[in-house]
N, C-alpha and C positions, 0 to 999 in steps of 0.2 A: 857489362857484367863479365866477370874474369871467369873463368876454371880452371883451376892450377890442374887437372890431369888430363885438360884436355893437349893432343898432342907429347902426352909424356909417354911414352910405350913402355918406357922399364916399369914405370908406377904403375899402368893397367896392367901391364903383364903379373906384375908380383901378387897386385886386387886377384884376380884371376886366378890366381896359383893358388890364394888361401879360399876362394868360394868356392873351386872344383873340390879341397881337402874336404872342405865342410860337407859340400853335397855327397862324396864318397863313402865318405864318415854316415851321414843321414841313410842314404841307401842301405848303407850296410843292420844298420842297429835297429831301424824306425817301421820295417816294415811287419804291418799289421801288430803293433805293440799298442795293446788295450791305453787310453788316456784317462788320464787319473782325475778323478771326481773334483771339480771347483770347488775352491771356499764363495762364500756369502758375495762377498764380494766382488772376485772373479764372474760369476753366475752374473750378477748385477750388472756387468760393461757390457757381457755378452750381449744379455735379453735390450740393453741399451742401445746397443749399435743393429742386431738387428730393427728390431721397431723404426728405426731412424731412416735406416735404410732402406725398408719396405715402404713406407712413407713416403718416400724422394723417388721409390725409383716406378710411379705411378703411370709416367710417357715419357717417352722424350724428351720432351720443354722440359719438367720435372729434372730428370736426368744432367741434361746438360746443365743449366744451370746451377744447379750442387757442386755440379766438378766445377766452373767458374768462381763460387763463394769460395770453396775451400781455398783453390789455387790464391785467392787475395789473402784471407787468411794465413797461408803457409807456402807462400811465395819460393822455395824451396821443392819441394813436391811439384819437378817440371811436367809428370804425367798429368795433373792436373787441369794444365791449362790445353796441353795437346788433345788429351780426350775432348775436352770441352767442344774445342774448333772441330775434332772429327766426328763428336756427335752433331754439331749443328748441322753440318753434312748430311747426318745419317737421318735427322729430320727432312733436309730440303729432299732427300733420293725417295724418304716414306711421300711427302706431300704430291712429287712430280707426278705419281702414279696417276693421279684423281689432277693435274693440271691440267693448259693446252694441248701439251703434245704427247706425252706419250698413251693418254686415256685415247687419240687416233692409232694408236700404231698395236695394243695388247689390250685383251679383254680383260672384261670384269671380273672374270675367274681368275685370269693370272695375274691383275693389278693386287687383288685382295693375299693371293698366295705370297707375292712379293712382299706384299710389305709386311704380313707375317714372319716372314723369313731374317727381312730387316729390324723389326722389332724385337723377336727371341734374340737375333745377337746383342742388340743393344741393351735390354732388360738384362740378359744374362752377364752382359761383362758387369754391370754396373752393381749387379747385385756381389760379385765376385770383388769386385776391387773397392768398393769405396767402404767396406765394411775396414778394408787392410788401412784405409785413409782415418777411417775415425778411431779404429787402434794408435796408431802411432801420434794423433789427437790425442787420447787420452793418456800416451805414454809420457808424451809433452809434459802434460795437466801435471802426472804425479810424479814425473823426474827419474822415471824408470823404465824397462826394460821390457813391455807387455806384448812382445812377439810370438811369447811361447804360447799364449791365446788362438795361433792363428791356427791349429788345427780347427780349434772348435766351432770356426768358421769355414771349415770346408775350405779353406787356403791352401794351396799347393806346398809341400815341400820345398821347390825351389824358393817362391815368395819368401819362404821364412827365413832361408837360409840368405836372401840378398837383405832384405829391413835386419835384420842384427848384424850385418855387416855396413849396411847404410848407418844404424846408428851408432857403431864405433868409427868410421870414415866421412862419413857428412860428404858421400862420390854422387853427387846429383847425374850424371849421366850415367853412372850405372844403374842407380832405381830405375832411370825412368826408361832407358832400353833395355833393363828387364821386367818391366812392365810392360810393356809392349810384346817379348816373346812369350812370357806368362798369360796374356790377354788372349792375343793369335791362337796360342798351343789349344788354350781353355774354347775360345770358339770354336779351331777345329774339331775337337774330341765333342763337343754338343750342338754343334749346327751344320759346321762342314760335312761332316759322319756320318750325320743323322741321315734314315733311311729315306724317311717324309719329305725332307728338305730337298733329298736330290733326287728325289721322284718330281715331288712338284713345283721346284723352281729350277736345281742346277743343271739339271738332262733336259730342261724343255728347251725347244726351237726361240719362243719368246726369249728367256733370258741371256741366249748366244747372241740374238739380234741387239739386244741391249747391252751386253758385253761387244760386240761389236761395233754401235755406234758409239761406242769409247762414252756415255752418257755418262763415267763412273769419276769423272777428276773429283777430288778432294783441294778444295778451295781455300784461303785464308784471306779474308776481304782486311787489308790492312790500312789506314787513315794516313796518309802524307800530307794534305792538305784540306781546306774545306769543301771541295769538290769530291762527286761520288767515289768511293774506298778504290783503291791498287789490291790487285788480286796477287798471290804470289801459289805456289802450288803443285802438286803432282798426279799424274793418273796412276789407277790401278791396273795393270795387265795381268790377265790370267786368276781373277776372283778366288778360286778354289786351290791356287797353289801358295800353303803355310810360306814358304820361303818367301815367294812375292809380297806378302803380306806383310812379313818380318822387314824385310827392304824396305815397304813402301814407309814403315812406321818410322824406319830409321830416317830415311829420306826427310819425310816432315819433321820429325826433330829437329834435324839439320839445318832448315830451313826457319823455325821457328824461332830456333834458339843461340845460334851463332850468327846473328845480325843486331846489335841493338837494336836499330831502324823500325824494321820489321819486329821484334819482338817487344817494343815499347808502343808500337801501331796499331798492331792484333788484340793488344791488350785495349788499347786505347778505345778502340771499336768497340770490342767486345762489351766494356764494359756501360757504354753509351748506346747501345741497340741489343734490348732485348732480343731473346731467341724466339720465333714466334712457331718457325717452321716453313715461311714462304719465303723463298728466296725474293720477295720484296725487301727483306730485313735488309739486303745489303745491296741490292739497285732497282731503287725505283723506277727507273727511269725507262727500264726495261720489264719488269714484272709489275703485276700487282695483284694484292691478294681477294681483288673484287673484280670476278667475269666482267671487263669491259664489252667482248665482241655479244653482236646478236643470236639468239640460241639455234641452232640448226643452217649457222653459217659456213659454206665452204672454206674452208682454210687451203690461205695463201701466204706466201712465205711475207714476211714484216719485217726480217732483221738483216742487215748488214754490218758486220764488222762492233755487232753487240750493242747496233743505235737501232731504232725503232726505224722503219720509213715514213716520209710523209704521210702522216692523216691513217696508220695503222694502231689497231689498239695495241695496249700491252699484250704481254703473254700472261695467262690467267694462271698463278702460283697460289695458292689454296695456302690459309693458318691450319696447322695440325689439329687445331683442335674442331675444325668443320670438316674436313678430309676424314678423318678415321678417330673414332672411339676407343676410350682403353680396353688395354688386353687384360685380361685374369690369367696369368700362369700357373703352367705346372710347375712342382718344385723342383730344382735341377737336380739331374744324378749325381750321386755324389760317386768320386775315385780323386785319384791325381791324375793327372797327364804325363808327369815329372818322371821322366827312367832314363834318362843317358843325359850322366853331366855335360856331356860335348856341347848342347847348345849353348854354352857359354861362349861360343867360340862368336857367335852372333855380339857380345858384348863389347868387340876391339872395336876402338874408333873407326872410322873410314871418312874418306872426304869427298861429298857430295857436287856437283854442281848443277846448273840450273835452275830450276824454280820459276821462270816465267811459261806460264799456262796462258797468259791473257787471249793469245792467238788462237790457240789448241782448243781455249773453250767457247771461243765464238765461231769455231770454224765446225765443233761439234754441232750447235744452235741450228746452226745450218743447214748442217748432213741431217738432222732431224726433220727439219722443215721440207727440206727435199725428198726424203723418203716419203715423207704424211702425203706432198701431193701425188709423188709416183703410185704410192697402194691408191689412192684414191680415181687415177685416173685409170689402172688397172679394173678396178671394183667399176668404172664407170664403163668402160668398154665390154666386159664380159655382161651387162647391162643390155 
């Protein structure tokens, strides 16, 4: 797969010069200007795409999988397939709560606050962007131009301003890394922010401990051959800081999207292994989503270099939908986030390297394992 601007800096620079005009332009004219009453059938796509959406965006599984349909659908729309991979993520990190190891190391108070936490992001982006997905669906449908709709979905100003330049330029890596600062920006402003959140997950001792055992990589199980999937991949450092976040997103693009290999693999996978939620979906051989061990057994370390040892069971990785029940949301606040065109600056190419995690994530496996028995043998001596 080519991208004539990838590597062209006069062409981004100039793309850049007319979105910063636009956004300037929008700043200036747009704020707090009442919107003018739908016809019949405006009102129609609206009430359309929501329903649709509300629909799809029921958990997780739900979730993820819509962003996969689309992406084969409009194989274009590269967020598509990137959210996809980062929700399955955002499943395995909801599941791990209630699996082997970390249900040893954090209570059932702040397993449940977690994955609260994890699930408003993920309900909230999805409710936010795939609304903007089946817009431009349906602009497809009728050969026109139905961006000017995206207020009445609560769409950020910048969004608008990059899909009507996406569909005069067909710049697939500018949508989809400013989909990624639009997604970031929108979680900060309603869950980073939010006063709940970092009372009961991002100030607590538990979830520094779990930012600390780096338990946070973002995976991409890719198929090279018929043997268990090549993982490729990046960690998150620093959870709560927007810029890291923006980075990490660019990073996995990077990684996704400029390797055939790798993005004909991911895809490959993806499309042959449902999302279930247990990181069994992508190695059995090490997880699985049925408690092998006996109940109220001491836990001893099992894994080396991400193989089982002789004659230990799996690590017991939970399906979503026996781990945690769905959520009923509240409806999101509504504002923009959108006030200083500069974050376009996050837009310029840049050029990544690395991607192999395989090590990093079985050396974390470990450091988990090794924590559970030290608190345990802690909790057994004060005993």
């Amino acid at each position: 797969m080519v991208f004539p601007w990838l590597n062209n800096n006069k062409l981004i620079d100039q793309q850049l010069l007319k979105i910063k005009e636009d956004l300037v332009e929008k700043m200036k004219y747009n704020v707090n200007q009442p919107m003018p009453p739908l016809q019949t059938w405006e009102q129609n796509i609206i009430d359309s795409i929501v329903n649709v959406t509300n629909t799809l965006n029921t958990n997780n599984v739900t979730r993820t999988a819509a962003y996969l349909n689309f992406y084969i659908r409009h194989p274009d729309i590269h967020w598509a397939l990137l959210g996809h991979m980062v929700s399955r993520n955002g499943g395995w990190h909801m599941t791990d709560l209630k699996g082997d190891l970390l249900t040893r190391l954090i209570s059932e108070k702040e397993q449940k606050n977690y994955f609260l936490f994890l699930e408003r992001g993920n309900w909230l982006i999805f409710q936010d962007v795939f609304p903007q997905f089946l817009l431009y669906h349906h602009s497809l449908r009728m050969k026109r131009n139905l961006f000017y709709l995206l207020p009445y979905l609560n769409v950020s100003t910048f969004m608008e301003t990059i899909w009507n330049h996406y569909w005069e330029n067909r710049n697939y890596y500018l949508l989809a890394i400013a989909t990624v600062i639009n997604e970031q920006n929108y979680l900060e402003k309603h869950v980073i922010q939010n006063h709940h959140f970092q009372k009961t997950v991002l100030n607590t001792i538990g979830f520094k401990l779990y930012d600390f055992l780096r338990f946070n990589h973002i995976i991409f199980p890719y198929v090279e051959n018929e043997t268990k999937p090549a993982l490729i991949g990046a960690t998150l450092q620093h959870f709560a800081s927007l810029h890291e976040r923006i980075m990490l997103g660019k990073r996995l693009y990077s990684l996704l999207f400029h390797q055939e290999n790798v993005l004909q693999g991911v895809l490959r996978w993806a499309k042959k292994n449902k999302h279930t939620g247990s990181r069994a979906d992508y190695w059995g051989h090490l997880f699985h989503h049925v408690k092998e061990s006996l109940p109220g057994t001491i836990y001893k370390r099992r894994t080396k270099k991400c193989e089982l040892k002789n004659g230990e069971p799996r690590i017991y990785s939970p399906q979503l939908k026996f781990a945690w029940g769905n959520i009923k949301h509240e409806v999101a606040d509504s504002g923009d986030w959108f006030h200083d065109w500069k974050v376009i600056h996050y837009l310029k190419e840049e050029t990544f390297s690395g991607g192999d995690i395989y090590e990093d994530y079985c050396k974390t496996i470990e450091k988990i394992e090794l924590t559970i028995m030290a608190k345990k043998a802690i909790f057994l001596r004060k005993e």
